[in-house]
C-alpha positions in Angstrom: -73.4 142.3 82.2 -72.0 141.2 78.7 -69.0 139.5 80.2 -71.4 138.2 82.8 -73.5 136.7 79.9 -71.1 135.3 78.3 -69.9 132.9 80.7 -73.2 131.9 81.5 -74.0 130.6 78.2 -70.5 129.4 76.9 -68.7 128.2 79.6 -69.3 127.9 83.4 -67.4 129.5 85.7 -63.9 128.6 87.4 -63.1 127.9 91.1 -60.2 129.9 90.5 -61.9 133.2 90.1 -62.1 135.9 92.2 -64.2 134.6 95.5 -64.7 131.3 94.3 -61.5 130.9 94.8 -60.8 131.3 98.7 -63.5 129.1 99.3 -62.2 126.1 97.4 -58.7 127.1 99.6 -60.3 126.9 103.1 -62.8 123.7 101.8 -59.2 121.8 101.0 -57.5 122.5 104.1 -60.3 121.1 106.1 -60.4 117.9 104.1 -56.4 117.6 104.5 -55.1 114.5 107.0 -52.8 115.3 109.4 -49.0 114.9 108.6 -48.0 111.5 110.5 -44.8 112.0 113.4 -41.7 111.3 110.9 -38.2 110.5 111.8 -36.0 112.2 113.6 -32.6 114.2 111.9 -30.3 110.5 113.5 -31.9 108.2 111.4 -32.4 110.4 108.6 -28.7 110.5 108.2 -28.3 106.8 109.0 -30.0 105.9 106.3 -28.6 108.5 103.7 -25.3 106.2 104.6 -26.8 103.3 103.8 -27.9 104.1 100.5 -24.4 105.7 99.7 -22.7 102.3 100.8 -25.0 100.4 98.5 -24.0 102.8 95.9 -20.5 102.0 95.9 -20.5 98.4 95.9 -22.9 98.8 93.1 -19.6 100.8 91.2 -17.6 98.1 92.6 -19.2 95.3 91.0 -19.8 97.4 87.7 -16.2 97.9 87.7 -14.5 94.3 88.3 -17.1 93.2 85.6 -15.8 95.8 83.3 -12.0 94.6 84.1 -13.2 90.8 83.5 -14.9 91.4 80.6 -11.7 93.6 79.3 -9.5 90.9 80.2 -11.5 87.9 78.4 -11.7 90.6 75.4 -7.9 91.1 75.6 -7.3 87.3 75.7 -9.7 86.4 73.1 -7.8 88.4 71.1 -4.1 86.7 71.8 -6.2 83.8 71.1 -7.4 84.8 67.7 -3.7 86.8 66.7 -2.1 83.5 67.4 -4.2 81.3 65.1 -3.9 83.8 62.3 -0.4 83.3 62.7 -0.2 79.8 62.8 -2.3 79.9 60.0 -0.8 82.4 57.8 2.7 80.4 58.8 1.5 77.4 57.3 0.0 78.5 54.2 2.9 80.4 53.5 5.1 77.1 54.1 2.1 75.2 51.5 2.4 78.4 49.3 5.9 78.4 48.9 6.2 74.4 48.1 3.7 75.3 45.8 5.7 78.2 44.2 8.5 75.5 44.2 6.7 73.0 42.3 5.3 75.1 40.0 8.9 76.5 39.0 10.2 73.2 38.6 7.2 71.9 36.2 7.4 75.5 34.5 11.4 74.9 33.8 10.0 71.0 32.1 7.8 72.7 30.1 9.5 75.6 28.6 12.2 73.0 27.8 10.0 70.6 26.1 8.1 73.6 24.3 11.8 74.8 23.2 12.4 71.3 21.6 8.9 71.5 19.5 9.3 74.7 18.3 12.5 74.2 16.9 11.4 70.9 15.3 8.0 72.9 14.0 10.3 75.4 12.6 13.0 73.1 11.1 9.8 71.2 9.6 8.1 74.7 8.2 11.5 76.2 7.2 12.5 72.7 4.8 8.3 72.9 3.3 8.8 76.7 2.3 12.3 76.1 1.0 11.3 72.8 -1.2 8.1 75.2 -2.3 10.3 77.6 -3.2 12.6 76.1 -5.8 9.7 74.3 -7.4 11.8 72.0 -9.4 10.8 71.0 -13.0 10.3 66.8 -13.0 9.6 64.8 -16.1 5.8 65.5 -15.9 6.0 69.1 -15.1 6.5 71.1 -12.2 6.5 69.5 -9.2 4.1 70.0 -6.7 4.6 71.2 -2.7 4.1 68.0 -1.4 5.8 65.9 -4.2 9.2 67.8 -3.4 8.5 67.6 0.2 8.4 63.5 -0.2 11.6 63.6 -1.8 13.2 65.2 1.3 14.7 63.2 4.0 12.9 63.2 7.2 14.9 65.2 9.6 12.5 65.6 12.4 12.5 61.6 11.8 16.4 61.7 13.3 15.3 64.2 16.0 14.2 61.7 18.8 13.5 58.0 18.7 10.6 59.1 20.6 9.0 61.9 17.8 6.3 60.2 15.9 7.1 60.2 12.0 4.7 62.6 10.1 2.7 60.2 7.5 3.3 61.4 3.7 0.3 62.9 1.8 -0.7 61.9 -1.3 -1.4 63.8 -4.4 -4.8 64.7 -5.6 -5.4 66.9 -9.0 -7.0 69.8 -7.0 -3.5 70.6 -5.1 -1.8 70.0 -7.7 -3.7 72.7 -9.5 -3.1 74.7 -6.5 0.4 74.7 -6.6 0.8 75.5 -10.6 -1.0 78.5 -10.4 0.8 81.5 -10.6 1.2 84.8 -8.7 -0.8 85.6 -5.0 -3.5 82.4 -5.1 -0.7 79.6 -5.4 1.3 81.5 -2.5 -2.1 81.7 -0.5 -2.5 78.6 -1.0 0.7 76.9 -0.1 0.9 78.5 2.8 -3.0 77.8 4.1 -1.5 74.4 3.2 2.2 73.5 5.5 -0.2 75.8 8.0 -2.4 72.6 8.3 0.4 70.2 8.1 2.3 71.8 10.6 -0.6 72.1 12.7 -1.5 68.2 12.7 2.3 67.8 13.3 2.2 70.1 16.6 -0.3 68.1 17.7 1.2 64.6 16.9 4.1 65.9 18.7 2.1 66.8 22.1 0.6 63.8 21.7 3.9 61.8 21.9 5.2 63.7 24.8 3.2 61.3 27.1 4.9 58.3 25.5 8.4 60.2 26.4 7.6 60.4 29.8 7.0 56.7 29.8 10.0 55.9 28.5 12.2 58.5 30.3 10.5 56.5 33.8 11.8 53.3 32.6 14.8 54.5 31.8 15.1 55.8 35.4 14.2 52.2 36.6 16.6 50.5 34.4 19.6 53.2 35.4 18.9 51.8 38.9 19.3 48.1 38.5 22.4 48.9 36.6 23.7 51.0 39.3 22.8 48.5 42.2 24.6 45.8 40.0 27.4 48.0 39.5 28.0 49.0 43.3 27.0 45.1 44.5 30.0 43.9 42.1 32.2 46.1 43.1 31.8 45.2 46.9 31.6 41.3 46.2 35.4 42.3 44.0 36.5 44.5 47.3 35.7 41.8 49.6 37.2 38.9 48.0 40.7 40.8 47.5 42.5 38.5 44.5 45.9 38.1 44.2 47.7 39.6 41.5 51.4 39.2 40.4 52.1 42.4 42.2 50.8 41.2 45.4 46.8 42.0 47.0 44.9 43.3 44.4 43.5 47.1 45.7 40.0 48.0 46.0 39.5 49.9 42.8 41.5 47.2 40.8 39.8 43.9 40.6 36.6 45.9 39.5 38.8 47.0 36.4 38.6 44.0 35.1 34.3 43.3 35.3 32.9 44.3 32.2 31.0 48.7 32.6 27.7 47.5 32.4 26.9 51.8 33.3 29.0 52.7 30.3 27.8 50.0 27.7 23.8 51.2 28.4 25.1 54.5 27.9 27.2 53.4 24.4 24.4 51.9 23.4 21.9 54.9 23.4 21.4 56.9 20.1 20.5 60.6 21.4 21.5 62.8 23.8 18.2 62.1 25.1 18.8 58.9 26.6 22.5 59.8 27.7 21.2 62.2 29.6 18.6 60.5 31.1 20.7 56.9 32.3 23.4 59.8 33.9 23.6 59.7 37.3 21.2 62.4 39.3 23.2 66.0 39.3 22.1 68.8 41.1 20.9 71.2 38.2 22.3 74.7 37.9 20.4 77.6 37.9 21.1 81.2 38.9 20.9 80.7 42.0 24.1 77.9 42.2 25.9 80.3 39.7 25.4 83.8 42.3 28.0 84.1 45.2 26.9 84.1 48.8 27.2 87.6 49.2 24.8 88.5 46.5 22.2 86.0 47.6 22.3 87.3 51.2 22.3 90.7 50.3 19.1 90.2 48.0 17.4 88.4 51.0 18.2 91.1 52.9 17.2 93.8 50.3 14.1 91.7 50.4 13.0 91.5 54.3 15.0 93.8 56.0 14.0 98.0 56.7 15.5 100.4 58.1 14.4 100.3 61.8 16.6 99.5 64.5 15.9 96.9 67.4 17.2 97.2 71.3 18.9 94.5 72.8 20.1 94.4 75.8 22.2 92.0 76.8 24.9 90.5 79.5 27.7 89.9 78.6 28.1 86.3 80.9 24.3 85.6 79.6 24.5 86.1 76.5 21.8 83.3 75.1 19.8 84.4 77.8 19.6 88.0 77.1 18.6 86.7 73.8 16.0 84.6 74.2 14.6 87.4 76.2 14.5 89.7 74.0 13.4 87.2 71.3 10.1 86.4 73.7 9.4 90.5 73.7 5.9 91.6 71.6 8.2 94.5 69.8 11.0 92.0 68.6 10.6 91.8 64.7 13.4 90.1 63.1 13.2 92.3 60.3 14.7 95.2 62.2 18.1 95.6 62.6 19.5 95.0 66.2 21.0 97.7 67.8 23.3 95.9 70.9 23.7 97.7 74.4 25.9 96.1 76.6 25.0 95.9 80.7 27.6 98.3 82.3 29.9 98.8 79.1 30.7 102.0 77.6 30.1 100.9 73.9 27.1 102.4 71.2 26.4 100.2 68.6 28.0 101.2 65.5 28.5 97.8 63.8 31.0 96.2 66.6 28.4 94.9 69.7 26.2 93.2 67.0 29.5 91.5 65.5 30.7 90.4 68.9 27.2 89.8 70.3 26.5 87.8 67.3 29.5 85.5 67.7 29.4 84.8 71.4 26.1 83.9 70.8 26.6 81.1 68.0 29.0 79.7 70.7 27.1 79.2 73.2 23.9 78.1 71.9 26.3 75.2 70.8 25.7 74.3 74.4 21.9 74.6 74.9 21.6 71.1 75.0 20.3 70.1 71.7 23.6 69.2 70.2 25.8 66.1 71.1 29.4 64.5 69.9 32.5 66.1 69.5 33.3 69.6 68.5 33.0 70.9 65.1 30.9 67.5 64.2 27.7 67.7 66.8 24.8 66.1 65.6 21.3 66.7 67.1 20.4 65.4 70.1 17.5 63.2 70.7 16.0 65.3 73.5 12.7 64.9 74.4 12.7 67.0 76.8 14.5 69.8 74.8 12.3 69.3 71.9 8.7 69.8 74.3 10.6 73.0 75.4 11.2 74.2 71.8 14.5 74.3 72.0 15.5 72.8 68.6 12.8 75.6 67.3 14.7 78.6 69.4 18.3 77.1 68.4 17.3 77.1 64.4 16.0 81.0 64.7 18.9 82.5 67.1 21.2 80.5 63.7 18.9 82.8 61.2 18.7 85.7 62.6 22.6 85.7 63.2 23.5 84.9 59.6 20.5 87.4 58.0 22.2 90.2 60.2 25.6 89.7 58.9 26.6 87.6 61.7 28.4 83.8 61.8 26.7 80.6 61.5 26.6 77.8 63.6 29.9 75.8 61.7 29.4 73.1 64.1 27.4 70.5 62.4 28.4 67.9 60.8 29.0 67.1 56.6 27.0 64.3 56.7 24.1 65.8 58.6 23.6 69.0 56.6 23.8 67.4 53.6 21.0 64.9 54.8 19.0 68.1 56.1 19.3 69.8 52.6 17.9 66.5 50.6 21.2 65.6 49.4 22.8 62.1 49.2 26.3 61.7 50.8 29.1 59.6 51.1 28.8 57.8 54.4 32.1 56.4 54.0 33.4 59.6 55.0 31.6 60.0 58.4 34.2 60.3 61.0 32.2 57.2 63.5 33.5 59.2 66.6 30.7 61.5 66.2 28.3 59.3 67.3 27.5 59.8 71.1 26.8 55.8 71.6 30.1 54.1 72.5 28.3 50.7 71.8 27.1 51.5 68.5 30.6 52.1 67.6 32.2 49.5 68.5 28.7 47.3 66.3 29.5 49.5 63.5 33.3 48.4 63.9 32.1 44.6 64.0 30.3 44.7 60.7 33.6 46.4 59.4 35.6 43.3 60.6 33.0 40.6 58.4 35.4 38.9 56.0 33.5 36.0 55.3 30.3 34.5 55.1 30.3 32.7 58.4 31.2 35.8 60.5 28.4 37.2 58.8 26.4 35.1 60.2 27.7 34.9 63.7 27.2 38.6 63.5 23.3 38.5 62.1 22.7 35.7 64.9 24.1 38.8 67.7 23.7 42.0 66.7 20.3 40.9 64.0 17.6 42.2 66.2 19.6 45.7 66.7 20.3 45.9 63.0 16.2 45.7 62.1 16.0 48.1 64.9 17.8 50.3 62.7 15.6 50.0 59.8 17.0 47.3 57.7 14.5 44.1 58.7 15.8 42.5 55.8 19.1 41.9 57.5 18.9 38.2 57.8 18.7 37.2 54.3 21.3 40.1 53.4 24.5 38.5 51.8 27.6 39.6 53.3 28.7 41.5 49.8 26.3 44.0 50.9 27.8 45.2 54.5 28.1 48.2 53.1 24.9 49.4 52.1 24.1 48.1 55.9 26.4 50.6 57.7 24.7 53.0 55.2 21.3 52.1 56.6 22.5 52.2 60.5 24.5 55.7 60.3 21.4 57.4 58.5 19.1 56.0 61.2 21.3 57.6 63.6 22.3 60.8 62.6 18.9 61.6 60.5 15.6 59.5 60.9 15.8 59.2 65.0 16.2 62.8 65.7 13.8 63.3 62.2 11.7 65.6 64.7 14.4 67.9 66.5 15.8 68.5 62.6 12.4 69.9 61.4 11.7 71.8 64.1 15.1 73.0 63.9 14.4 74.0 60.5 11.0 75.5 61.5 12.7 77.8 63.5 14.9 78.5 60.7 11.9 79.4 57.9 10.5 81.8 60.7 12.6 84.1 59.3 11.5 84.6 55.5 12.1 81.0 54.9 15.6 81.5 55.0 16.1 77.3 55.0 14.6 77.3 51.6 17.1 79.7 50.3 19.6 77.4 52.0 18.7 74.2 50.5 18.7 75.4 46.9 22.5 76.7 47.3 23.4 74.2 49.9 26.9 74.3 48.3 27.8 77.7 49.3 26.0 78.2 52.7 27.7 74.9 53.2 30.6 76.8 55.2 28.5 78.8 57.6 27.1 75.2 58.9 30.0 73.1 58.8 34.2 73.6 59.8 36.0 74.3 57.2 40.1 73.9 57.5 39.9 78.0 55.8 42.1 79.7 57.9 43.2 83.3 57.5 46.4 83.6 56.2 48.9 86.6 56.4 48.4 87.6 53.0 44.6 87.7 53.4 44.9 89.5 57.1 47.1 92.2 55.3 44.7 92.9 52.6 42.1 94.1 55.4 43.8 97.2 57.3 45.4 100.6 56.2 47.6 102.5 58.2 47.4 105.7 59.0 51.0 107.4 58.3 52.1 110.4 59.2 54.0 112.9 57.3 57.0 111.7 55.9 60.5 112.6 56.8 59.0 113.7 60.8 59.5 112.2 63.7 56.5 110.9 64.4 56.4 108.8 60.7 59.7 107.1 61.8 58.8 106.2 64.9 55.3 104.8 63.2 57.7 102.3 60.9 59.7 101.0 63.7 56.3 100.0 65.3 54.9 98.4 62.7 58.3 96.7 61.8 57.8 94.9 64.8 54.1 94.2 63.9 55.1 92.5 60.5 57.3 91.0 62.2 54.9 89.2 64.3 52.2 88.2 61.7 54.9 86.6 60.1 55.9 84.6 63.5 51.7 83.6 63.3 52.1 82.2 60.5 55.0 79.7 61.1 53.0 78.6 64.0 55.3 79.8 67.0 52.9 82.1 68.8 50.6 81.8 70.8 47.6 83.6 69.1 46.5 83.6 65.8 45.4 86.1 62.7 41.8 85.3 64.6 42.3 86.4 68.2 43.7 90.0 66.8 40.7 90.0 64.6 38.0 89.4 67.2 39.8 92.0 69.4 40.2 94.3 66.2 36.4 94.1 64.8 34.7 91.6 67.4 34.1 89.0 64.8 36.1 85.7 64.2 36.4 85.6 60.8 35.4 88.1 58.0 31.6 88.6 57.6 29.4 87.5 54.6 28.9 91.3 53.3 32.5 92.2 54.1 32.7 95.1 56.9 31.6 98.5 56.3 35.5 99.2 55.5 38.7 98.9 55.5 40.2 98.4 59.0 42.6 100.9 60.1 45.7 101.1 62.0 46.3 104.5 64.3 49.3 105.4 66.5 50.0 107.3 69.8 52.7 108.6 71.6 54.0 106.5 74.9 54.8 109.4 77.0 50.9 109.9 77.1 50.2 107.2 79.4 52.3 105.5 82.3 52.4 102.1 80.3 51.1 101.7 77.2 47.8 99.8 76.4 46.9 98.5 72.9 43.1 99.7 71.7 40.5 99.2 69.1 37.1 100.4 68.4 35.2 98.1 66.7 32.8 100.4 65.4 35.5 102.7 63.3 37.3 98.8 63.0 40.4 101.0 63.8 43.6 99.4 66.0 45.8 102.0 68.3 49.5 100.8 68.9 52.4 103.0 70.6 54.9 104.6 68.4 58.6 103.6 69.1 58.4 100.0 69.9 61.4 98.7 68.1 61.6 94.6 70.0 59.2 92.6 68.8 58.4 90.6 71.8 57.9 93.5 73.5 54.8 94.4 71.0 53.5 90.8 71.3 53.5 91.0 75.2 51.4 94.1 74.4 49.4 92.2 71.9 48.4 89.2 74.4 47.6 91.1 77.2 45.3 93.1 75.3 43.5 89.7 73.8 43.5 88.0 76.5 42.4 90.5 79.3 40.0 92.1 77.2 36.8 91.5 78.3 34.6 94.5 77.9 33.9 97.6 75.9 35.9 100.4 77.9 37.2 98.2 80.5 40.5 96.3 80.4 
């Protein structure tokens, strides 16, 4: 009854309880609609593989959007790593012409600062002296400045250009000052020549604007003399007087025209203006003064680590097989290579790179963007080779050669590198064969041939439109004294300003390694000889001083049979040398070490020279390995031409590591 209660007044009851809740069971199931006829179990299933179908095409498409968005990521990317690069490229090429610059102006300065301290010191150093003595005068004791007056001036004879300090004069209050005795008259002397010297810094600075002035006119007026002195000599060469010993030379009838160079020069008063109306030098600094070695090996102790590069390469393609492995993503020039001949027998100890190194400077001789004759090419004017880059792949292959203690290019011309370094040569030395134009020749030959003023002319009326083609437009109203400085103008347009493109993107390729070129151009002297041929030529003193031999014991066999051999090897370096052999101290050194001449660094040691018996082998074979630089010859081989059949055959039919 309580529980009854309860719900009554609290809460009404649920359908769920007890009988209530059949009722509400039954009550539903009547209300329910029947269930409709479905489908069958065929087209249940047919649809189940619809839906799975759909499913995949939906991965499908999910996928291939995935790849393309991937891909466009990946490429975006290239995109933006190759602008960084071009970027960071040129603002390292801005950067360093900065650095260059600032060097030079920083040199100018701390010479010019130099020059004002020592004339602020000289100035201090006479005013504390003349203070010191004091000197006793009819009216007393002399004051600071009234000794100081008495002094010559010798900042005054210093420079013509250093302003003379004006004098001071006395007043009763310094001369006070100075007669006062003990720490107040030294305080005040010294506050005093402080001030002086301090207006007299500044007077100095001051005047160092007006020195620049004059040191540009100077400039100016060393070139007029210069033109005048070069035009005078021509007009003397040209007209060719008659002396009492017959034709006058070239050098003689200009004796006889007053120096106008050495009479400015005789007529300056400091070593100031000497040195200013000299000719143009090339200034030394530590760099001029270092060897080669030393500056490649701080270049290198500067770029290069410790990693090692691959390349593989073919021995009939070898630019190819570089220029492969040059367009790889892991090729970093600042590795060292590490060469692995196609089908040779060879690990790279130091020989491969030598010989890989060489063959390669050959040939990319012949990539088509050089032209004229051997050991004086010039650059092509390729159009063709320049769109492809190939003046830009040509100028890297050359630096990364030389950086790895490999040869240079010696194939250029004199004339050419000096122009590519920012030098001024000597035309007149330019061998005119060089040039790959047969007509320019024989118009450079013409102009040569002008003896007078109305050939001259005949020859402007001809050839004057091809001359201002050549950048002299002033040709016509050139006098014939000046055919010189016209042959000048033509051979720079030819071998420089026409091809100006290929040579800086030549070069470009070149600073991709560190900036090597700038490293080259300020000691153009000494890389001068891994550019250029030099008549150098190892001799068979110098080819001596590179091996050991490896003796045996004395007083055996074996060491008797060792000197016999080698008897007959002296015997033919010294038939080299006179010329009457068919090889040279090069072949046996490119079949000794794989290099053609001795590398920058020197090799990792000496080269050595090794024996074996003949009864080893059924007919003896000369060997090397160019890693260990070590030669094998037989023991016993007392003729001499015997060895140097030996000796060609091994030269000449070598043509592989492990492979004869």
């Amino acid at each position: 009854m309580v529980q009854c209660e309860d719900r009554e007044d609290r809460v009404p009851p649920s359908k769920t309880t007890l009988c209530g809740e059949h009722e509400d069971q039954s009550k539903v199931q009547r209300k329910l609609p029947e269930p409709e006829p479905g489908p069958d179990l065929k087209s249940k299933t047919m649809s189940e593989g619809d839906s799975d179908d759909s499913d995949i095409e939906d991965i499908e498409d999910i996928v291939k959007t995935a790849l393309v968005e991937s891909e466009m990521k990946l490429k975006r990317e290239r995109q933006r790593k190759v602008l960084q690069d071009i970027h960071s490229y040129k603002s390292n090429r801005v950067r360093v012409a900065i650095a260059i610059a600032k060097r030079k102006m920083k040199k100018l300065k701390q010479k010019r600062l130099r020059r004002i301290l020592q004339k602020t010191h000289s100035y201090k150093s006479n005013r504390v002296h003349q203070t010191s003595k004091s000197p006793e005068t009819e009216n007393g004791p002399d004051s600071c400045r009234a000794s100081f007056q008495n002094q010559p001036n010798t900042t005054e004879n210093a420079s013509p250009c250093t302003r003379r300090i004006p004098q001071r004069s006395d007043s009763p209050s310094s001369a006070a000052s100075c007669v006062s005795i003990g720490s107040n008259r030294s305080k005040d002397i010294l506050q005093d020549f402080n001030n002086d010297s301090t207006s007299f810094e500044l007077q100095v600075l001051l005047g160092i604007q007006a020195e620049q002035k004059c040191q540009e006119e100077r400039q100016r007026i060393l070139g007029e003399i210069l033109h005048l002195h070069k035009s005078n000599r021509v007009h003397q060469t040209s007209q060719s007087p008659e002396t009492e010993n017959g034709p006058d030379p070239c050098g003689a009838s200009f004796q006889n025209q007053p120096n106008t160079t050495q009479y400015a020069l005789t007529c300056t008063r400091s070593e100031e203006d000497v040195e200013m109306l000299s000719p143009p030098q090339q200034p030394i600094t530590p760099e001029n003064e270092m060897s080669l070695a030393t500056i490649l090996q701080e270049f290198r102790t500067e770029h290069i680590d410790g990693r090692t590069l691959i390349v593989v390469a073919r021995r009939t393609r070898v630019l190819q097989s570089a220029i492969v492995a040059l367009h790889k993503d892991y090729f970093d020039w600042h590795k060292c290579p590490q060469v692995e001949f196609v089908g040779e027998m060879a690990e790279d100890f130091g020989g491969p790179t030598r010989e890989f190194m060489r063959l390669l400077m050959k040939e990319v001789q012949g990539m088509g963007v050089f032209e004229g004759p051997q050991h004086n090419l010039l650059f092509a004017y390729n159009q063709a080779a320049f769109d492809q880059k190939r003046f830009y792949t040509a100028g890297k292959l050359a630096a990364w050669s030389i950086v790895h203690g490999g040869p240079g290019l010696r194939c250029l011309d004199p004339i050419l590198y000096k122009l590519m370094c920012g030098q001024v040569p000597d035309f007149r030395a330019f061998d005119y064969a060089a040039l790959h134009e047969s007509d320019v020749q024989q118009n450079i030959q013409r102009i040569h041939q002008c003896d007078s003023d109305s050939s001259w002319n005949k020859l402007k009326e001809e050839l004057g439109d091809w001359i201002a083609s050549c950048g002299v437009p002033q040709i016509y109203s050139i006098p014939v004294a000046d055919w010189l400085q016209v042959v000048d103008h033509i051979l720079r347009h030819y071998i420089f300003l026409r091809p100006k493109c290929m040579i800086e993107q030549f070069i470009d390729g070149f600073n991709s390694c560190g900036f090597f070129w700038e490293t080259v151009k300020n000691s153009w002297r000494m890389f001068q000889k891994l550019f250029t041929k030099g008549d150098e030529a190892l001799t068979r003193a110098e080819f001596k001083a590179l091996y050991d031999v490896n003796w045996s014991d004395k007083g055996s066999n074996r060491r008797d049979a060792e000197e016999e051999t080698m008897f007959s090897f002296e015997s033919i370096l010294i038939t080299i040398e006179e010329g009457r052999a068919p090889i040279s101290f090069e072949d046996i050194l490119v079949f000794w070490t794989g290099a053609k001449e001795v590398p920058l660094l020197g090799f990792p040691g000496p080269l050595q020279v090794d024996f074996f018996n003949q009864e080893c082998v059924d007919r003896p074979y000369l060997c090397t390995s160019t890693c260990s630089l070590t030669l094998s010859l037989p023991r016993g081989v007392r003729d001499e031409e015997v060895l140097m059949t030996l000796l060609i055959e091994a030269i000449r039919g070598l043509v592989e590591f492990g492979n004869v």
